[in-house]
PDB file of N, CA, C and O in Angstrom:
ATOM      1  N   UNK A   1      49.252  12.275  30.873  1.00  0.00           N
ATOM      2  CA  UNK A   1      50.507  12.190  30.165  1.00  0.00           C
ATOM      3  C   UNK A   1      51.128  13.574  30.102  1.00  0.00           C
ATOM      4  O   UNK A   1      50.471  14.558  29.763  1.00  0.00           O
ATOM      5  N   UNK A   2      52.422  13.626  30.439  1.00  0.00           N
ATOM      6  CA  UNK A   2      53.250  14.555  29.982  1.00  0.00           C
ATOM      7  C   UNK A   2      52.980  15.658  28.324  1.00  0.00           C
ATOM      8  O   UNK A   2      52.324  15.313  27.341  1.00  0.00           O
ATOM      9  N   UNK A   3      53.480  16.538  28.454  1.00  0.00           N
ATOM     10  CA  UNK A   3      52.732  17.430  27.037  1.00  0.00           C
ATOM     11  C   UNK A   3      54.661  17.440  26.551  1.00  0.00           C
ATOM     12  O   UNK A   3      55.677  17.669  27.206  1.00  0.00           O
ATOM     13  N   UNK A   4      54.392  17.039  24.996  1.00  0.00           N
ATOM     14  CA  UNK A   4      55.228  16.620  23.921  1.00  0.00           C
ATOM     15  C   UNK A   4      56.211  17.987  24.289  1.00  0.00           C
ATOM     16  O   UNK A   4      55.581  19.041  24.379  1.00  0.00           O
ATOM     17  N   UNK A   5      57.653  18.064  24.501  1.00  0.00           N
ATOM     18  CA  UNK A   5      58.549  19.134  24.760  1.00  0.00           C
ATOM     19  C   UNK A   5      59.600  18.639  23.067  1.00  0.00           C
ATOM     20  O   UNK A   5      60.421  17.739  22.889  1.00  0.00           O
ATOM     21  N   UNK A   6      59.115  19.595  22.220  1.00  0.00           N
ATOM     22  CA  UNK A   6      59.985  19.373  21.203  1.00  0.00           C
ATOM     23  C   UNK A   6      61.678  19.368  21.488  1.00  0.00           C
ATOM     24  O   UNK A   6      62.396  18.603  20.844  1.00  0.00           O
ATOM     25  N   UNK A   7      62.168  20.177  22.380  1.00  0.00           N
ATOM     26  CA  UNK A   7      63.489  20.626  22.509  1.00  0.00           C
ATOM     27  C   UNK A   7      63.930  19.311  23.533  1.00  0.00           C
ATOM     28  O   UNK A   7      64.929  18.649  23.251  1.00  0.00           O
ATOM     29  N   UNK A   8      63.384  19.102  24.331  1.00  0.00           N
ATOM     30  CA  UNK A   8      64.047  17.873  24.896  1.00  0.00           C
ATOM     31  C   UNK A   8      64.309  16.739  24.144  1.00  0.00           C
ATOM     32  O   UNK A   8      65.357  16.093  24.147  1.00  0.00           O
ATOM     33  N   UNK A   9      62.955  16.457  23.274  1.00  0.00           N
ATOM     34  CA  UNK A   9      63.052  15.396  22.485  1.00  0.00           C
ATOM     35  C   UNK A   9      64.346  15.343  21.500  1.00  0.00           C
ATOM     36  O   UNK A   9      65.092  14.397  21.243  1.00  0.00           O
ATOM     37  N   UNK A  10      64.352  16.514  21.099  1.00  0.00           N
ATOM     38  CA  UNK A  10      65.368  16.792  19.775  1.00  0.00           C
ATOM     39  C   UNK A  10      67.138  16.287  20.678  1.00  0.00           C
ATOM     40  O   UNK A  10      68.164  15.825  20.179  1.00  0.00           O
ATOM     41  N   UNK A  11      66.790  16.664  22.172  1.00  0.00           N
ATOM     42  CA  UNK A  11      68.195  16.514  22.493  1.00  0.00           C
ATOM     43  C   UNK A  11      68.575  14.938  23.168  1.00  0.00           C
ATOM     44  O   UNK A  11      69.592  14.476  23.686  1.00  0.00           O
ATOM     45  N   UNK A  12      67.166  14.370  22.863  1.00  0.00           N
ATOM     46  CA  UNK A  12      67.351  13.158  23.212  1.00  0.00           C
ATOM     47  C   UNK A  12      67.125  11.783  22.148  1.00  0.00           C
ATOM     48  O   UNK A  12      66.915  10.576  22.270  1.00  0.00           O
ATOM     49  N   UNK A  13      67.274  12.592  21.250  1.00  0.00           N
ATOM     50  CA  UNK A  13      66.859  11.301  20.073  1.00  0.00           C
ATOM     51  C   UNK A  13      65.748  10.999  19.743  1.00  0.00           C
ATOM     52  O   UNK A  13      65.737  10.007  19.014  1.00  0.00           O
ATOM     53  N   UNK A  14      64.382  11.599  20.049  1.00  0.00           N
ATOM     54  CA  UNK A  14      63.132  10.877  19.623  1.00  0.00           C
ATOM     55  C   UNK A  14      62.030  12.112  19.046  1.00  0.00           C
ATOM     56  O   UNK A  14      62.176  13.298  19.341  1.00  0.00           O
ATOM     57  N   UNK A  15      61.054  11.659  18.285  1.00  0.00           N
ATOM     58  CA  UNK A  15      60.055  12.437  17.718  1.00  0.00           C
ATOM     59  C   UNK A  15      59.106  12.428  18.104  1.00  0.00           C
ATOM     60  O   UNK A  15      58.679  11.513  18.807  1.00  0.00           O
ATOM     61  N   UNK A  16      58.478  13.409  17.786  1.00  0.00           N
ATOM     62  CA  UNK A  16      56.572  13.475  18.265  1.00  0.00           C
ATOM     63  C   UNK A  16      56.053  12.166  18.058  1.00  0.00           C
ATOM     64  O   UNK A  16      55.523  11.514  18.957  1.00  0.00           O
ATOM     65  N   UNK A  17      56.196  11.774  16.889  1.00  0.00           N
ATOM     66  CA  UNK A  17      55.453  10.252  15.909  1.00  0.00           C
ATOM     67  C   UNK A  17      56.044   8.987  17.274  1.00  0.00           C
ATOM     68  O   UNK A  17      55.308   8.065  17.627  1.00  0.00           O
ATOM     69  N   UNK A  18      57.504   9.210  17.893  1.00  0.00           N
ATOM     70  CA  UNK A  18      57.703   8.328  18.823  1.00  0.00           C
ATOM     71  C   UNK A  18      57.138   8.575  20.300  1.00  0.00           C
ATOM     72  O   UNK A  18      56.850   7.612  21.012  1.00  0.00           O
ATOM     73  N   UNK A  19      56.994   9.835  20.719  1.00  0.00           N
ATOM     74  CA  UNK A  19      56.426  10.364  21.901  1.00  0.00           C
ATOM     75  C   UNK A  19      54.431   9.404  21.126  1.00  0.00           C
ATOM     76  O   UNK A  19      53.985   8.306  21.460  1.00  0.00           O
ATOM     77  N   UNK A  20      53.921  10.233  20.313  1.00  0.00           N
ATOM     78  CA  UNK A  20      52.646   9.863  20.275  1.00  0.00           C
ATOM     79  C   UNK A  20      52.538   7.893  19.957  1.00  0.00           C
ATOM     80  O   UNK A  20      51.436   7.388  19.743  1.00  0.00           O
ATOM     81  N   UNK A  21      53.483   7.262  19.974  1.00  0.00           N
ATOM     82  CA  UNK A  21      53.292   6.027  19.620  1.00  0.00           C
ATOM     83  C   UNK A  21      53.184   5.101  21.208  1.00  0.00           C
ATOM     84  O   UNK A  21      52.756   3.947  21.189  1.00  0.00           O
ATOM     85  N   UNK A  22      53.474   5.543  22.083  1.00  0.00           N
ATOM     86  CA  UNK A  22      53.886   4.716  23.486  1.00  0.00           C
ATOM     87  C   UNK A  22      52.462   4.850  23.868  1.00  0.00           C
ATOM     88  O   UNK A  22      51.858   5.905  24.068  1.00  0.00           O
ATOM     89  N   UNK A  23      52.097   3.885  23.929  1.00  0.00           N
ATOM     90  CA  UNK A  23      50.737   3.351  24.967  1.00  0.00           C
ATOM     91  C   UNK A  23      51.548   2.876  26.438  1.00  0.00           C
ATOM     92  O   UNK A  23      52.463   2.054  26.384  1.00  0.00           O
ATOM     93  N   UNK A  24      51.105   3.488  27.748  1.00  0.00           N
ATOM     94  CA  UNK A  24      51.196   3.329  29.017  1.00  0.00           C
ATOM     95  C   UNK A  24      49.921   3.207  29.397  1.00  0.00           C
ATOM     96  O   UNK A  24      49.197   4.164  29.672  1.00  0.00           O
ATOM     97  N   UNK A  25      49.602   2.073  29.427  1.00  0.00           N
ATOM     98  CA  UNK A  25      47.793   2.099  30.362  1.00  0.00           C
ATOM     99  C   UNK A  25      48.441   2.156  32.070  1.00  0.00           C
ATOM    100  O   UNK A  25      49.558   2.017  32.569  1.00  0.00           O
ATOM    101  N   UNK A  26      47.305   2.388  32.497  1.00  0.00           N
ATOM    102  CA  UNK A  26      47.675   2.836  34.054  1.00  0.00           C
ATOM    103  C   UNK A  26      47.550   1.321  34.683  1.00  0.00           C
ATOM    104  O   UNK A  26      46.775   0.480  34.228  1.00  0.00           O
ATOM    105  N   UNK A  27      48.318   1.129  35.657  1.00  0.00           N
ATOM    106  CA  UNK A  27      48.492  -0.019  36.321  1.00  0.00           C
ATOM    107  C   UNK A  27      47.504  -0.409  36.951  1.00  0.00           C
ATOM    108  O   UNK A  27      46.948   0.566  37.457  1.00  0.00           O
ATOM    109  N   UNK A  28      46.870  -1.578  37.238  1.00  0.00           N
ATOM    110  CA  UNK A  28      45.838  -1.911  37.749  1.00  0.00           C
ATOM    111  C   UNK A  28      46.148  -1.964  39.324  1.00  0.00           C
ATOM    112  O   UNK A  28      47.312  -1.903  39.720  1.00  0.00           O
ATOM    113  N   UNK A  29      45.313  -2.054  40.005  1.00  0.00           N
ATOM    114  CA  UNK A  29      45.828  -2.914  41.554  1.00  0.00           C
ATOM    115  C   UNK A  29      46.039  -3.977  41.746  1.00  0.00           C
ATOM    116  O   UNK A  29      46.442  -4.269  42.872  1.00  0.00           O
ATOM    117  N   UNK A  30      45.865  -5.035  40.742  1.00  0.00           N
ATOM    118  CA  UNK A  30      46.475  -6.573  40.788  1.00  0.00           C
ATOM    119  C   UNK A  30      47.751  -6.172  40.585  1.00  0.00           C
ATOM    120  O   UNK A  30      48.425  -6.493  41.564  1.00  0.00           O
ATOM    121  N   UNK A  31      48.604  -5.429  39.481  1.00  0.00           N
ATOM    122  CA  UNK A  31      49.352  -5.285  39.012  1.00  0.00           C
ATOM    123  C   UNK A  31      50.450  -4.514  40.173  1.00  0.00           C
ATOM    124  O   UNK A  31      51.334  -5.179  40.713  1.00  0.00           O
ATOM    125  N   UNK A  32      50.301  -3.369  40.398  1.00  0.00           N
ATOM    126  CA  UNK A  32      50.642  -2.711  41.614  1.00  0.00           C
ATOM    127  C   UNK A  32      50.781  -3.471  42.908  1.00  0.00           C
ATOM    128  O   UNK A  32      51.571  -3.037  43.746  1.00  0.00           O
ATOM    129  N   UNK A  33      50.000  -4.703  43.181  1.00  0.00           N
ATOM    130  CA  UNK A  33      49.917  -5.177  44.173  1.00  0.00           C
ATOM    131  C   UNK A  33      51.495  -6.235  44.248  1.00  0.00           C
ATOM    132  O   UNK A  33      52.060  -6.517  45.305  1.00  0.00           O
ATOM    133  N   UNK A  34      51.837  -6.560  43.226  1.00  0.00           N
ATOM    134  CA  UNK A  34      52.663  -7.353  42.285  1.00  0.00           C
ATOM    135  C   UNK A  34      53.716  -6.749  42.642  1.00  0.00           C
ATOM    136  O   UNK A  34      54.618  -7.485  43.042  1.00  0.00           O
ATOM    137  N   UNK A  35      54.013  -5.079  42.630  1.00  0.00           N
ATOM    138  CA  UNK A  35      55.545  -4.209  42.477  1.00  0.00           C
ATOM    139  C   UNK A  35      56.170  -4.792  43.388  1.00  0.00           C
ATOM    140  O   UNK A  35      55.641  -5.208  44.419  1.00  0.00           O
ATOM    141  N   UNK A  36      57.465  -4.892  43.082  1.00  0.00           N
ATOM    142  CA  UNK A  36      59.012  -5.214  44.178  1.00  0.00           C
ATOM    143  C   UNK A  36      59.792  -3.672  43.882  1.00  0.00           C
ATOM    144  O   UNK A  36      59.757  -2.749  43.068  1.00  0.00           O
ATOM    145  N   UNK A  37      60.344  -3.991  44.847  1.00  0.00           N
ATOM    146  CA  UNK A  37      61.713  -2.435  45.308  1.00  0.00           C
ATOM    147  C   UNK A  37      62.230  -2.814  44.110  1.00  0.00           C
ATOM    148  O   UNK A  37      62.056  -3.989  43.786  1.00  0.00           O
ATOM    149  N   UNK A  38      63.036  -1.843  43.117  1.00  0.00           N
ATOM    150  CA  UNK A  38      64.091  -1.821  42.548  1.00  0.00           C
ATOM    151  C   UNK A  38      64.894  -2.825  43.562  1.00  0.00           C
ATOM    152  O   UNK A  38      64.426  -3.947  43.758  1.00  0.00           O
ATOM    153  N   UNK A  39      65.896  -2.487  44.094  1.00  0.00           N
ATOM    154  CA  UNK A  39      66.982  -2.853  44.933  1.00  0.00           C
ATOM    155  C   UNK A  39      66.955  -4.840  45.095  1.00  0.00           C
ATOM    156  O   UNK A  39      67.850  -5.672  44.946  1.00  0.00           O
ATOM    157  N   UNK A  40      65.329  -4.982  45.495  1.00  0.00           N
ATOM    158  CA  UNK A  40      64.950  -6.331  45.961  1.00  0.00           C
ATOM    159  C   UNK A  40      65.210  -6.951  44.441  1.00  0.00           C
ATOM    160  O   UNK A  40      65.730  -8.024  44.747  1.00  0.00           O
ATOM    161  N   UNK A  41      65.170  -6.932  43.104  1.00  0.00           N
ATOM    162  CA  UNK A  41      64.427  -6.925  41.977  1.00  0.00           C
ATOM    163  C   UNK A  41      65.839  -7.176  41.427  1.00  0.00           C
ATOM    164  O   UNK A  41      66.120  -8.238  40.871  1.00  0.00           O
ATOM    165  N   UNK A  42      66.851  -6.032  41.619  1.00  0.00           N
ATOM    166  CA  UNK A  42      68.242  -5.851  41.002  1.00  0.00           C
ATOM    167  C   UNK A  42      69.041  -5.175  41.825  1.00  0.00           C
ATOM    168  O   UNK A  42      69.350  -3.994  41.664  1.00  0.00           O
ATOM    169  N   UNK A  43      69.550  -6.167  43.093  1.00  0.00           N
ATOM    170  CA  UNK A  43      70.420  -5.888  43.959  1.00  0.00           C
ATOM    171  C   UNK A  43      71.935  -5.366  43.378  1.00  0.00           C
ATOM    172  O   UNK A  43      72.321  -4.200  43.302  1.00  0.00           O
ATOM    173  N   UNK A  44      72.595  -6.481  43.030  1.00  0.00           N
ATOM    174  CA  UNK A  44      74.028  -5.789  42.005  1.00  0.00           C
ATOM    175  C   UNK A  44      73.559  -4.428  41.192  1.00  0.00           C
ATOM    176  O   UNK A  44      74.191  -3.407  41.464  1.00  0.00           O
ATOM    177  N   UNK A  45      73.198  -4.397  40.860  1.00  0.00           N
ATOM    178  CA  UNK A  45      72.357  -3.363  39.614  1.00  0.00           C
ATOM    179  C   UNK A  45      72.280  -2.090  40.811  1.00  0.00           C
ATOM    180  O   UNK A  45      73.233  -1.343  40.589  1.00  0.00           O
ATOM    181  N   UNK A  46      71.658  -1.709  41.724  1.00  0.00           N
ATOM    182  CA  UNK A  46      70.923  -1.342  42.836  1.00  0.00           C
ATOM    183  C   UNK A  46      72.470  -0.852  43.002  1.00  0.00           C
ATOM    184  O   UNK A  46      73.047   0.128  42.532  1.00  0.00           O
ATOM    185  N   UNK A  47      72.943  -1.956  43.890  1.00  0.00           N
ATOM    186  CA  UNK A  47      74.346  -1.590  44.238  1.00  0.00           C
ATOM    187  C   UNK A  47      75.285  -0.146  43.782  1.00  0.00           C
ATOM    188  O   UNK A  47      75.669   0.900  44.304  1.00  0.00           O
ATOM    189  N   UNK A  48      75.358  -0.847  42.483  1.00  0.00           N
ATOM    190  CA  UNK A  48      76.621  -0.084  41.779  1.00  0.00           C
ATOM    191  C   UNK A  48      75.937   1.089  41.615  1.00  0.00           C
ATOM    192  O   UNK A  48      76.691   2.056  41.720  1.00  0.00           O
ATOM    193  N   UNK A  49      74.710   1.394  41.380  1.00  0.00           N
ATOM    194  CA  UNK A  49      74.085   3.149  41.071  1.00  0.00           C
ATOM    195  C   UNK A  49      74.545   3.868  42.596  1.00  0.00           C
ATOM    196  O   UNK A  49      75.063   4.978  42.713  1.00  0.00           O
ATOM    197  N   UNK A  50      74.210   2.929  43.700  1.00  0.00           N
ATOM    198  CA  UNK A  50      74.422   3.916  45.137  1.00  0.00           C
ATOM    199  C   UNK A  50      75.972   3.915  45.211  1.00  0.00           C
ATOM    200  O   UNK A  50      76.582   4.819  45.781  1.00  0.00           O
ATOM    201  N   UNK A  51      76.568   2.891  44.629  1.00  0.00           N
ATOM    202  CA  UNK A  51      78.081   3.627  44.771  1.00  0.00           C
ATOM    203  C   UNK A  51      78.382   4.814  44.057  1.00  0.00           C
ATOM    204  O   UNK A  51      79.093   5.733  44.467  1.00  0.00           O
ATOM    205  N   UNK A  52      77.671   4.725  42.722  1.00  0.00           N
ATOM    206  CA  UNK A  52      78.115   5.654  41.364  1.00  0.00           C
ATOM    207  C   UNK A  52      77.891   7.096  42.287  1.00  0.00           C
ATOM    208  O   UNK A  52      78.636   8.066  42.427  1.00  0.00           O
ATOM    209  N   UNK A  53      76.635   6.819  42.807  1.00  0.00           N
ATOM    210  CA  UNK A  53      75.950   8.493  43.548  1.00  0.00           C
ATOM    211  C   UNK A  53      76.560   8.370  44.614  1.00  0.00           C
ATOM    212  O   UNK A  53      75.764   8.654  45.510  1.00  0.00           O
ATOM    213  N   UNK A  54      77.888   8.008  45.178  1.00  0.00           N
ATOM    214  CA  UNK A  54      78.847   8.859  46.761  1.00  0.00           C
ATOM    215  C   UNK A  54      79.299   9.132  46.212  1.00  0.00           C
ATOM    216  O   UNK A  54      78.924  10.304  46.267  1.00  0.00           O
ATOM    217  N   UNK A  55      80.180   9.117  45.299  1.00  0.00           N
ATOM    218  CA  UNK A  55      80.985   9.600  44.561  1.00  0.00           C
ATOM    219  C   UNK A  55      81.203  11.129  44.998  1.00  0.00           C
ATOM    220  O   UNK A  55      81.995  11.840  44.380  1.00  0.00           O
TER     221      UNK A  55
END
């Protein structure tokens, strides 16, 4: 895990108590085996970010 950056947090809305509360267990290989592309997953969605970035 990432090490707690007070100053980012502060500029992003959240606290240590919220940084130390998130459980991420690591993905299994059933689970991983499972992943789809962004894009495949949320094509429209997908879309409009690669237009947003030619810009």
């Amino acid at each position: 895990m990432k090490k707690f950056d007070p100053e980012h947090a502060a500029r992003h809305g959240y606290t240590r108590e919220d940084w130390e509360a998130v459980d991420s267990p690591k993905l299994t290989d059933e689970e991983l085996a499972q992943a789809r592309p962004f894009a495949e997953v949320f094509p429209t969605l997908a879309e409009k970010i690669r237009k947003a970035t030619q810009r």
